[in-house]
VMD Tcl script that draws the C-alpha trace (Angstrom):
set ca {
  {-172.12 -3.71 -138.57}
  {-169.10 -4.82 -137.37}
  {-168.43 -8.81 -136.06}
  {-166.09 -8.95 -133.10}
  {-164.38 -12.10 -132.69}
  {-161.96 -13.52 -129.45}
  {-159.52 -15.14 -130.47}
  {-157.30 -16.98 -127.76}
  {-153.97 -17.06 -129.63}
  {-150.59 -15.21 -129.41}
  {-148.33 -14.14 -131.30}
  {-144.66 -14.45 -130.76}
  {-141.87 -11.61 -131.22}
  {-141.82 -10.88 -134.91}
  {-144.89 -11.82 -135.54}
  {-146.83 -8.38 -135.06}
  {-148.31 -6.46 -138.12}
  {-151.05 -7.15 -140.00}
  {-152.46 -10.35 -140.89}
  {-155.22 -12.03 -142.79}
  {-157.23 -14.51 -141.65}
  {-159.97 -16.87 -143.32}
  {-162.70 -19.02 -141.68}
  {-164.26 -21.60 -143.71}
  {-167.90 -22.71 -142.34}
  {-169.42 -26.15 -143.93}
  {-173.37 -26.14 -144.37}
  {-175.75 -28.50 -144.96}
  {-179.58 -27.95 -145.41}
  {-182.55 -30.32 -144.55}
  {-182.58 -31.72 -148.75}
  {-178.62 -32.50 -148.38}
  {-177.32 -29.59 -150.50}
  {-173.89 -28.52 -148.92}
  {-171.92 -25.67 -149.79}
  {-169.82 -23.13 -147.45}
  {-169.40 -19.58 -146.22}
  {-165.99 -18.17 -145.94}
  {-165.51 -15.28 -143.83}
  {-162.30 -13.13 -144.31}
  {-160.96 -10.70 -141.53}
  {-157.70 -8.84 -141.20}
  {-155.96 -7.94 -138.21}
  {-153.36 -5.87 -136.63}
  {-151.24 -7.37 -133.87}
  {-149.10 -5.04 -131.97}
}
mol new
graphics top color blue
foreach p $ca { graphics top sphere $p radius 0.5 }
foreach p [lrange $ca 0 end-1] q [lrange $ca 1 end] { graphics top cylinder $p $q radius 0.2 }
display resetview
């Protein structure tokens, strides 16, 4: 399934093409444990 994402940023002259971007989330459950989820998505700018 795929995850659509808005992302209000632009891109200035030279920067089209692809691009790979990473999103790091920090969690936390109810004992304290923490770890994260990174999510990875590329993207073509034209």
């Amino acid at each position: 399934m795929p995850v659509v994402l808005s992302l209000p940023m632009g891109m200035h002259s030279g920067m089209d093409g692809p691009h790979l971007f990473r999103i790091v989330v920090p969690l936390r459950d109810a004992g304290g444990e923490t770890g994260e989820v990174q999510v990875y998505f590329k993207a073509l700018f034209k």
